[in-house]
C-alpha positions as CSV (number, residue, x, y, z in Angstrom):
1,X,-12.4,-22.1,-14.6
2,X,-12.4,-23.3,-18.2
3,X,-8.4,-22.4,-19.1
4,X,-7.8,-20.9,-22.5
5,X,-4.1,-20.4,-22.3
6,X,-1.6,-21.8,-20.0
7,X,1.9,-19.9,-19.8
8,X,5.0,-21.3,-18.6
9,X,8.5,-20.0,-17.7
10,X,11.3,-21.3,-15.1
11,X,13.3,-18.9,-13.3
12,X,16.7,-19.8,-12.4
13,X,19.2,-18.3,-9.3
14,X,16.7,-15.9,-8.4
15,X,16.8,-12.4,-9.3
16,X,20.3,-12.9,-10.2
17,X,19.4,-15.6,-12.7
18,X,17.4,-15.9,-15.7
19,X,13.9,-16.4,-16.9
20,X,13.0,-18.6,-19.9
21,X,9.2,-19.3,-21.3
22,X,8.6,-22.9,-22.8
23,X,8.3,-21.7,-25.7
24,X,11.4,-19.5,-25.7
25,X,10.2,-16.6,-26.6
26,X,10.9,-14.5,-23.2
27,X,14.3,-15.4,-22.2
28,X,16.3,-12.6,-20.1
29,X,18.6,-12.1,-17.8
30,X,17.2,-11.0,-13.9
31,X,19.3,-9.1,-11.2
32,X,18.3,-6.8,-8.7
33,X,17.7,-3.2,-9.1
34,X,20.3,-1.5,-7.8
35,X,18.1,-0.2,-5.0
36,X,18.4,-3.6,-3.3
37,X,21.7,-4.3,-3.5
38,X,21.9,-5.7,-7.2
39,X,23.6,-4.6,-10.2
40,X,20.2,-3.7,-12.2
41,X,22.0,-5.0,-15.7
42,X,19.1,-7.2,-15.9
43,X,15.2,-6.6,-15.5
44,X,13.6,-8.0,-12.0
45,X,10.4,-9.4,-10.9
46,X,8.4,-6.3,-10.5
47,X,9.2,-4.9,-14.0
48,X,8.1,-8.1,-15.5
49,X,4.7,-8.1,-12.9
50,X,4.2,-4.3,-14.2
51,X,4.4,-4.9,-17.7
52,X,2.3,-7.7,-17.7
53,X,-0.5,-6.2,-15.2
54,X,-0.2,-2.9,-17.4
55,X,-0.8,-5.0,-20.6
56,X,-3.6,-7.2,-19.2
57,X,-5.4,-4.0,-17.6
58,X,-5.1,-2.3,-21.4
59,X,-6.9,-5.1,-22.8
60,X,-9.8,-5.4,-19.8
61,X,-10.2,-1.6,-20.5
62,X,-10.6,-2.2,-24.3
63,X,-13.2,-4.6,-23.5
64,X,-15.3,-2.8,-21.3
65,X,-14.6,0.3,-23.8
66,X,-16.1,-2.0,-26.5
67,X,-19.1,-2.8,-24.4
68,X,-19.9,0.9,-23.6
69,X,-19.5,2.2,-27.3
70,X,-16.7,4.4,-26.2
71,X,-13.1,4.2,-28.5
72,X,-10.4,3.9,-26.3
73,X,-8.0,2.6,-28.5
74,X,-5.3,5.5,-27.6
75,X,-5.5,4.9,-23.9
76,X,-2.0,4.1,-22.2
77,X,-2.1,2.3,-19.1
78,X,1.3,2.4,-16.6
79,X,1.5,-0.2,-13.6
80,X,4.0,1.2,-10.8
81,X,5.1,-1.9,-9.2
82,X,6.6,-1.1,-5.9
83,X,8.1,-4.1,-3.6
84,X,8.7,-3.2,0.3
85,X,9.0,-5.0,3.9
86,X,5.8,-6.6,5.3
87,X,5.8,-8.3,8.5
88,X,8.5,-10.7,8.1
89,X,9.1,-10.8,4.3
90,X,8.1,-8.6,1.8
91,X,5.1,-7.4,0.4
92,X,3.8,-5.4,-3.1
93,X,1.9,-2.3,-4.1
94,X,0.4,-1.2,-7.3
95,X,-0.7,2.1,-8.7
96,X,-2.3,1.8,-12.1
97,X,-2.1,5.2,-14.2
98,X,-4.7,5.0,-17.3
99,X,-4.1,8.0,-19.3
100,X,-7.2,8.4,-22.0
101,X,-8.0,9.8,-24.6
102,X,-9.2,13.2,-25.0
103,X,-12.3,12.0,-26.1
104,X,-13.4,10.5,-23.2
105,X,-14.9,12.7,-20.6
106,X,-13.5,12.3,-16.6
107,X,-16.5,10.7,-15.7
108,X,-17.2,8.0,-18.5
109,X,-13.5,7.4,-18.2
110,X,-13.3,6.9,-14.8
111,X,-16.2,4.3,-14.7
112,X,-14.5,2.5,-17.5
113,X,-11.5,1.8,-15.3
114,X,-13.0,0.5,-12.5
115,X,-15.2,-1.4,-14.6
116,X,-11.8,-2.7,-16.1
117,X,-10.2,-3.4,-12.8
118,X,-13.2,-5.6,-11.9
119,X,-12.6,-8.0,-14.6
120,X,-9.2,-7.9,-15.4
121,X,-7.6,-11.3,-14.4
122,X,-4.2,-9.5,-12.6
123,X,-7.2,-7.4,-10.7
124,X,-8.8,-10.0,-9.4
125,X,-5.7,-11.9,-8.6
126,X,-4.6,-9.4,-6.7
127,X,-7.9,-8.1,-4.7
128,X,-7.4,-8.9,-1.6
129,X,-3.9,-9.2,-1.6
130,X,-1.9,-6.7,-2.9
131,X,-2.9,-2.9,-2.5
132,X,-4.1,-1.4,-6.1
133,X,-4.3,2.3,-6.8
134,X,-6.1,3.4,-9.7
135,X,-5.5,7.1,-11.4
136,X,-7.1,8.3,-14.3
137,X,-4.9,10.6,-15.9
């Protein structure tokens, strides 16, 4: 891989820490949601995992949009980020929900999302791995 962009950020104490990029422009406080025990006064791993795969999928569905000739510029993309018990530890699960716009018809739409999913870096990083729902809404 040829890399174009390398991000950084240190995470201290956990999810009851904070998170920092080199550069300083992400710095935040982290604690778990309150569904695991934690405060939730801060944001947590898998919020910062869905915005990010949400974000990165938007832009992979632009590009493949671009390449068909279809404009979908309005489309909103939502990554559900759910964390539960695997085996030992603890595993994720995603469910992507690509709402469209009204211009695109079902099946045009649909194609451009799995299109998106095979080239969007957080998709392939995660094929495999991490269970990935796609819904076209």
């Amino acid at each position: 891989m040829d890399t174009l962009y390398t991000a950084a950020a240190t995470a201290t104490h956990g999810r009851d820490g904070r998170a920092v990029s080199s550069d300083g422009r992400l710095d935040l406080a982290l604690s778990a949601p309150v569904e695991l025990g934690g405060d939730g006064r801060g944001t947590n791993p898998e919020q910062l995992f869905a915005a990010g795969y949400a974000a990165c999928f938007g832009s992979a569905l632009a590009l493949v949009g671009r390449r068909a000739k279809v404009d979908v510029g309005d489309a909103a993309v939502t990554a559900e980020v759910g964390l539960g018990r695997q085996g030992e530890g603890f595993g994720l699960a995603v469910t992507l929900r690509v709402e469209l716009p009204d211009t695109v018809d079902e099946a045009t739409g649909r194609k451009l999302v799995e299109q998106a999913h095979q080239v969007c870096p957080y998709s392939q990083a995660t094929r495999g791995n991490v269970p990935v729902d796609l819904v076209v809404e």
